[in-house]
Each structure stands twice: as structure tokens, then as C-alpha cells.
C-alpha positions as CSV (number, residue, x, y, z in Angstrom):
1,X,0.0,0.0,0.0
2,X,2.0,3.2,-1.4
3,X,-0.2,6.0,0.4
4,X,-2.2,6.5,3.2
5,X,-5.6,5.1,3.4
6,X,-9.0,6.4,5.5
7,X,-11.8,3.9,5.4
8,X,-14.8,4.8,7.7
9,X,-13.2,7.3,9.7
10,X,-9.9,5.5,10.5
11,X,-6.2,5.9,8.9
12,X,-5.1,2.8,7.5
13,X,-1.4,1.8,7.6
14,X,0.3,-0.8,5.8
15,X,0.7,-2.1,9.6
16,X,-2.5,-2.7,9.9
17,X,-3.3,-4.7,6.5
18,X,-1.1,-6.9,7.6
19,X,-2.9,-7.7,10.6
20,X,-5.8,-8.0,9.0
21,X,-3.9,-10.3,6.4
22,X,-2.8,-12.1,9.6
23,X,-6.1,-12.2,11.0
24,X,-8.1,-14.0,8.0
25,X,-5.1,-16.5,7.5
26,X,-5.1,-17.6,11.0
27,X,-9.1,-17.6,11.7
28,X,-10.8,-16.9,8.3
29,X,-12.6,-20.3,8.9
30,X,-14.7,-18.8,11.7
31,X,-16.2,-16.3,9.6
32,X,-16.0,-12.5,8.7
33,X,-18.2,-11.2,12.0
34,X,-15.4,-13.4,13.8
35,X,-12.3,-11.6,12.3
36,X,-14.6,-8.1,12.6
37,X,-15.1,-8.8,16.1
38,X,-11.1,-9.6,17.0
39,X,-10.1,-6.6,14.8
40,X,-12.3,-4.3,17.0
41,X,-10.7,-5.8,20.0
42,X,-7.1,-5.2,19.1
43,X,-7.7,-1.8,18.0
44,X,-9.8,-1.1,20.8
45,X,-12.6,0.6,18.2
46,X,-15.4,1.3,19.8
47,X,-18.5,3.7,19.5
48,X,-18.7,6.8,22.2
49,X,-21.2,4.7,24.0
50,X,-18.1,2.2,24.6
51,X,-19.9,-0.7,21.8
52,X,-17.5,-1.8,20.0
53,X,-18.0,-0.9,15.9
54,X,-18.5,-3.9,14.5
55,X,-21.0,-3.3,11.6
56,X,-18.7,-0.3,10.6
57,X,-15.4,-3.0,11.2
58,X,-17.4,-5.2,8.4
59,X,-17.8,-2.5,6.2
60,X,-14.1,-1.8,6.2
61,X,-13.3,-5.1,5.6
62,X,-15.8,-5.2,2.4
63,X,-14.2,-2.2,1.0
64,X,-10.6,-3.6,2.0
65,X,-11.3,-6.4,-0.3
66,X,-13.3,-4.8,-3.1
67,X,-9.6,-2.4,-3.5
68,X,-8.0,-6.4,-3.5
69,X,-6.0,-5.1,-0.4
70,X,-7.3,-8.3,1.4
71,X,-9.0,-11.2,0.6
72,X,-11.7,-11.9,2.8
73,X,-12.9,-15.7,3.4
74,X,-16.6,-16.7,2.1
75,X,-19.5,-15.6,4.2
76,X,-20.5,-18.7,6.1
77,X,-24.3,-17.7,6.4
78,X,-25.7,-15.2,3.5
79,X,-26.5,-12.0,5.3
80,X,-29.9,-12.0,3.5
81,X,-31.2,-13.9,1.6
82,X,-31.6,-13.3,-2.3
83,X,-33.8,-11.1,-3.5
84,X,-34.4,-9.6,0.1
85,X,-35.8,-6.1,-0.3
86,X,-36.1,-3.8,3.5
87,X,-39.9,-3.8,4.2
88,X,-41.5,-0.5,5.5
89,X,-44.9,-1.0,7.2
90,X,-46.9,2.0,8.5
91,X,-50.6,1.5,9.7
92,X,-53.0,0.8,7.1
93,X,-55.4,3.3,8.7
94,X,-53.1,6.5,8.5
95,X,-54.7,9.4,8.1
96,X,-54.3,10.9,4.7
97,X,-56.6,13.7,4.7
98,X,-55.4,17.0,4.3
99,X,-53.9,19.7,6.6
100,X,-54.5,23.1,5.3
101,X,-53.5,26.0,7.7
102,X,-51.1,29.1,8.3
103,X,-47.9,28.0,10.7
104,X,-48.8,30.4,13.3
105,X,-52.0,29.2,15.0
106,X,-50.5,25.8,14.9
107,X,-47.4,26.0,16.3
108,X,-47.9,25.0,20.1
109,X,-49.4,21.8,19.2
110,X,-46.3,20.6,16.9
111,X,-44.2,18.4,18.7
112,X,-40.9,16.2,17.8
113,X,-39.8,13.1,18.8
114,X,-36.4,11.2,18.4
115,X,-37.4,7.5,17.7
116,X,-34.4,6.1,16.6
117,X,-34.2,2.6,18.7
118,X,-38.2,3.0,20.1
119,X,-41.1,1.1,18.7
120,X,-41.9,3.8,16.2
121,X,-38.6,3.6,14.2
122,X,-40.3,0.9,11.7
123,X,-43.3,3.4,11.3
124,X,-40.0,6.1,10.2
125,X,-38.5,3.8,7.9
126,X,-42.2,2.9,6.8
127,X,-43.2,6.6,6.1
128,X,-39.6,6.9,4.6
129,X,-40.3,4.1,2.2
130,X,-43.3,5.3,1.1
131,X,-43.5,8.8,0.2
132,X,-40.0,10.3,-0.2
133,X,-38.4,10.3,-3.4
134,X,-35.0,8.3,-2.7
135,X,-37.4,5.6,-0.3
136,X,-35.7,4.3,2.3
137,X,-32.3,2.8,3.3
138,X,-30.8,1.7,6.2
139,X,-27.5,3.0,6.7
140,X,-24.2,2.0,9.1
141,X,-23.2,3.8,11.8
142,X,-24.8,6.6,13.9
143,X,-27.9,7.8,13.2
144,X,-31.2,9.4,14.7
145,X,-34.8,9.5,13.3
146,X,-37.3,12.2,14.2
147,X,-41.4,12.2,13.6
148,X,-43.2,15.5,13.9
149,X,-46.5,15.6,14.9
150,X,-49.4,17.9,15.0
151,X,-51.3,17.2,18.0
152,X,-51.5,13.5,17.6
153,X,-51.1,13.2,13.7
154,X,-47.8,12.7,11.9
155,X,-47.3,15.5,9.7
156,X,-43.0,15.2,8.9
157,X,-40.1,13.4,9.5
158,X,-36.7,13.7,9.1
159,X,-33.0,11.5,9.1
160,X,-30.1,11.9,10.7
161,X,-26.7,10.0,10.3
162,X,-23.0,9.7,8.9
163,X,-21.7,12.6,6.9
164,X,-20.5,12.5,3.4
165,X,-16.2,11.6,3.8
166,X,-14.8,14.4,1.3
167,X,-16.7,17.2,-0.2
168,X,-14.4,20.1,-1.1
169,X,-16.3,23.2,0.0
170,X,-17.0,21.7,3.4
171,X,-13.6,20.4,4.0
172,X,-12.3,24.3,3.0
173,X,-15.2,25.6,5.3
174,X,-13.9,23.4,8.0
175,X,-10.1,23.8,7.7
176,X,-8.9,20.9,8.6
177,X,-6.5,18.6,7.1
178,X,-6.6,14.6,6.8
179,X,-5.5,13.6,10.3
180,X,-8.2,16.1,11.8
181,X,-11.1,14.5,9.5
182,X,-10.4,11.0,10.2
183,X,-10.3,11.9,14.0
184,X,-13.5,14.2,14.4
185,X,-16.1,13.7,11.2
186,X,-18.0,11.9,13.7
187,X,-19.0,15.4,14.9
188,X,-20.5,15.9,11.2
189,X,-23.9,14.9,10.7
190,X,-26.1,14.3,7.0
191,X,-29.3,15.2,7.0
192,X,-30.0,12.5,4.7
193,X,-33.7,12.8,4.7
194,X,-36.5,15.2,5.1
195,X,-40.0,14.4,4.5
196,X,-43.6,16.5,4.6
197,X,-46.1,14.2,4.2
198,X,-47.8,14.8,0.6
199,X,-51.4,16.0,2.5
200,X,-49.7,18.2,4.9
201,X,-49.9,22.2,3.3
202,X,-48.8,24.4,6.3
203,X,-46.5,27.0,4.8
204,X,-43.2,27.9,6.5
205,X,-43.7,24.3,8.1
206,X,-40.1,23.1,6.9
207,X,-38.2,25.5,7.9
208,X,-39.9,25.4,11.5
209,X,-39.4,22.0,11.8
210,X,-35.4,22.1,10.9
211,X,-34.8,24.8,13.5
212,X,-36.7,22.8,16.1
213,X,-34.4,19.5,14.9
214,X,-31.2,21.2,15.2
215,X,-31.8,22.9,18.4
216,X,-31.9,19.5,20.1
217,X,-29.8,17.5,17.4
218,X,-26.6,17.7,19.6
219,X,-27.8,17.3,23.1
220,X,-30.1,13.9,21.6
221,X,-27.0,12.9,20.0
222,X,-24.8,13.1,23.2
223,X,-27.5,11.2,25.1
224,X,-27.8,8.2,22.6
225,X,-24.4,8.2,21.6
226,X,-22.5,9.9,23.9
227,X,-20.6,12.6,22.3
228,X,-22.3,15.9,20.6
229,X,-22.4,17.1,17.1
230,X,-20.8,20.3,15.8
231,X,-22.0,20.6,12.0
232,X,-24.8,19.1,10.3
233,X,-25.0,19.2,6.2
234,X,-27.7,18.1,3.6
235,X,-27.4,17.7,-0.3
236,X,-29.9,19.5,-2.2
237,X,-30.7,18.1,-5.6
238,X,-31.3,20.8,-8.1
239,X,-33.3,19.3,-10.1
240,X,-36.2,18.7,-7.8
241,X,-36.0,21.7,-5.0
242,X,-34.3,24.7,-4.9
243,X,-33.0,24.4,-0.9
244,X,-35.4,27.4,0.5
245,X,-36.5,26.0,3.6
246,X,-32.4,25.3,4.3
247,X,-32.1,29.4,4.0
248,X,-34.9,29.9,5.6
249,X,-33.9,28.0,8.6
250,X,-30.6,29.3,8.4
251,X,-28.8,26.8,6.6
252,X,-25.7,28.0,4.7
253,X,-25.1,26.9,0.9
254,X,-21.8,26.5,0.5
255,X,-21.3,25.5,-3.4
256,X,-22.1,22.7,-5.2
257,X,-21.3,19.2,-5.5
258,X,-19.2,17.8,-9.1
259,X,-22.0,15.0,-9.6
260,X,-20.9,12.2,-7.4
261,X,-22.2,10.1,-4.9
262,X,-21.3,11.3,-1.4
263,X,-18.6,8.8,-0.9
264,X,-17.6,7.9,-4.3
265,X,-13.9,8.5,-3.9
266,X,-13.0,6.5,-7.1
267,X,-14.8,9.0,-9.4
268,X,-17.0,6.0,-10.8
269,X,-21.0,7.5,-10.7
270,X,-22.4,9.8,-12.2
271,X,-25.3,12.1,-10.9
272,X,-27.5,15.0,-10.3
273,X,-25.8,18.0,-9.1
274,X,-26.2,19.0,-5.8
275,X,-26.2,22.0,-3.6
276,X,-24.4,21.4,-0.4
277,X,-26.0,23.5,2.7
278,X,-24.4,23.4,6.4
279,X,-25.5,24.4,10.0
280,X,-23.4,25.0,12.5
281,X,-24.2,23.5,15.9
282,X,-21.5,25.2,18.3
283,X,-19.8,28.1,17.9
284,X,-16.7,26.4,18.0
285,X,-17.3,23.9,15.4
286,X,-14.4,24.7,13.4
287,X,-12.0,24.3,16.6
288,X,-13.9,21.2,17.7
289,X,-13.5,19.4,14.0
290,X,-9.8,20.2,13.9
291,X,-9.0,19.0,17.5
């Protein structure tokens, strides 16, 4: 390995391929979660909640051996079975009829909730599934999921999780240089989906709903996962919205993306362009991501 290598957060050596090399030679019969779980040991790798990161060890280990830095033993048990699709369910009975009112009148009787490992995550993912544009897709690592509701009804929801690894105008807006990113971009968060429900026309409802997200998004994140956020980001694709509820919740548009995927490092996909938007949520963000 000639260069220096960040996978998931964590500077790769040519030190640590060979262990991994070491690893699957001496135990790659027991199977990849095996050789995930050992690696986390050694390294000590573990979430700020002290759980070791296995799922994001695996994923590692994936990419590791789709580069053909290692090669990884055969799965021992299929991880899904073929042709397995995530299933969203929501309750048959959801109301559907329409909401038609100014913000104003309304706004003491909107409430959100963070409902990431509760009951009501599957009824997230399901409302995910079913109505946004992109549908719904579990991703690794940390993550929160928010429902909005007006009085009892669910009327929005949104995603939290993983930030994108490079994007050139945040990295310049940060400051920080690859050591600094592969130490703090856990303090980045993507705002990888926001939903109003089709039936739901309340104007100036977006926007509302952001600022009350980010106001808590830290202090929920430090209490699920045990360390705060600094900066959360969102992509913006052009051609479907123009990113006004970002402004108007004081997001900042920093530039635009060159029509990649967010972590498509190999310059192999093409697509839409994006706008890229930030929030900072500390006023020291920029000292706290180059710590």
C-alpha cells in the first residue's frame, strides 16, 4: 500500500493490512463477523457509548477487499437472503386527509420526537419508504430519526446519520487537514432525509421543523451516543427543489457538488448535481473538528 488510506473514519497503515492479512489467515474459517469482532478488540474501536463498531469494522473489511487489499474468506451464512428487499410498514389506517393552515395558529401543538431505537422507528423507515423520493435505506453507523407531529397526527419526519467523507467546499469551510477528519467527522452529521407528508400544506412548516431538529440534534446525539455534534450538512438536488426551507432555517449553501455520490472517492457514478448546505451547531465547530 504506497499511500495512506482512510476507510470509515480510520487511517489505515500498511501495519494494519497486515494484521488483518494475519487475522483471516489464521481464523478466516470462523467467519468474517469473527475476524470483525477480533479486529475491534485489538484496535480497541469502539463507539462513544463504549460498543465496539462492528457493523462499521465489516464495512471496512468489504471495502478492503473490493480495493483487492485483502481477501476476505466466504461468508459462512448469506447475510440476507436473495432477492431480500427492507420492508417498511406503516398502519393501514393512516390518516391521509389533508392539513391546510397558516404555521402560526399551529405551532404550540407541533411536537418532535427522536425515535431512533423506540417502537416507532419501523413506522419512520415505513413513512420513509413510502413517500420520499429516494425511499428508504438503512445506513451503518450513527444515526437518529425524528417524527413530527401535530397534536396526535404525523405530519413530517426527518434523518439523521453519517456525513459524506470528502466534499471540497466543506472540508475548505472546516479547515482541517486529513489527520483532523479522520479523527472528528464523527462530529458531522447528514441530513440525509426530510419528508412533509404529501397532504400536509402548512407553509413555512419546513423550515420550522429544521430549527426545532437542530436545536436538540446535539444534546439527543450526546445522550444516545454519547458525544455531541458540531455541523450538520444536507445535499440539495437541483433538479427537484431549490433548498429554500435550508435558507430559511438558516442553513448556509456552501457550493455545489461535481456529480458524485457522497462517498464515491473512485470517481466511478455519475449524478445529479447538488447543492451542499451546512449548520453550524457550536460556535466552536471549526476548533472542535480540527481538534
Amino acid at each position: 500500500m504506497s499511500e495512506q488510506l482512510i476507510i470509515r473514519k480510520r487511517i489505515l497503515e500498511t501495519s494494519d493490512i497486515d494484521l488483518i492479512k494475519n487475522l483471516i489467515s489464521e481464523a478466516g474459517d470462523k467467519g468474517r463477523s469473527h475476524i470483525s469482532r477480533r479486529l475491534c478488540e485489538i484496535w480497541d474501536w469502539r463507539q462513544a457509548n463504549g460498543r465496539y463498531r462492528e457493523i462499521t469494522c465489516r464495512e471496512l473489511l468489504r471495502k478492503l477487499d473490493a480495493l483487492g487489499l485483502v481477501s476476505l474468506p466466504k461468508m459462512l451464512h448469506a447475510a440476507r437472503r436473495p432477492g431480500y428487499r427492507n420492508t417498511q410498514k406503516f398502519p393501514s389506517d393512516l390518516d391521509r386527509s389533508q392539513i391546510s393552515s397558516p404555521l402560526k395558529p399551529l405551532k404550540a401543538e407541533i411536537h418532535i420526537r427522536q425515535v431512533r431505537g423506540t417502537g416507532e422507528e419501523s413506522f419512520f423507515n415505513g413513512l420513509i419508504g413510502g413517500f420520499h423520493y429516494l425511499g428508504y435505506h438503512q445506513g451503518a453507523g450513527e444515526q437518529l430519526k425524528y417524527l413530527v407531529f401535530l397534536h396526535r397526527r404525523i405530519i413530517a419526519c426527518a434523518g439523521f446519520g453519517c456525513s459524506a467523507f470528502k466534499v471540497a467546499c466543506r472540508d475548505s469551510f472546516i479547515g482541517w487537514d486529513a489527520a483532523e477528519k479522520a479523527r472528528n467527522i464523527g462530529k458531522v452529521v447528514n441530513n440525509s432525509r426530510f419528508l412533509i407528508l404529501p397532504w400536509v400544506r402548512i407553509p413555512h412548516l419546513a423550515s420550522f421543523v429544521l430549527g426545532g431538529i437542530v436545536r436538540r440534534l446535539s444534546s439527543d446525539w450526546t445522550a444516545y451516543y454519547g458525544h455531541p455534534v458540531v455541523l450538520a450538512e444536507t445535499f440539495v438536488d437541483l433538479e427537484r427543489f431549490t433548498g429554500i426551507c435550508y435558507r430559511a432555517a438558516g442553513w448556509r449553501c456552501l457550493g455545489r457538488t461535481a456529480g458524485r455520490g457522497r462517498n464515491d472517492r473512485q470517481k466511478l457514478s455519475e449524478k445529479s448535481v447538488k447543492a451542499m448546505f451546512v449548520k453550524e451547531l457550536d460556535a466552536d465547530f471549526r476548533e472542535e473538528c480540527r481538534a
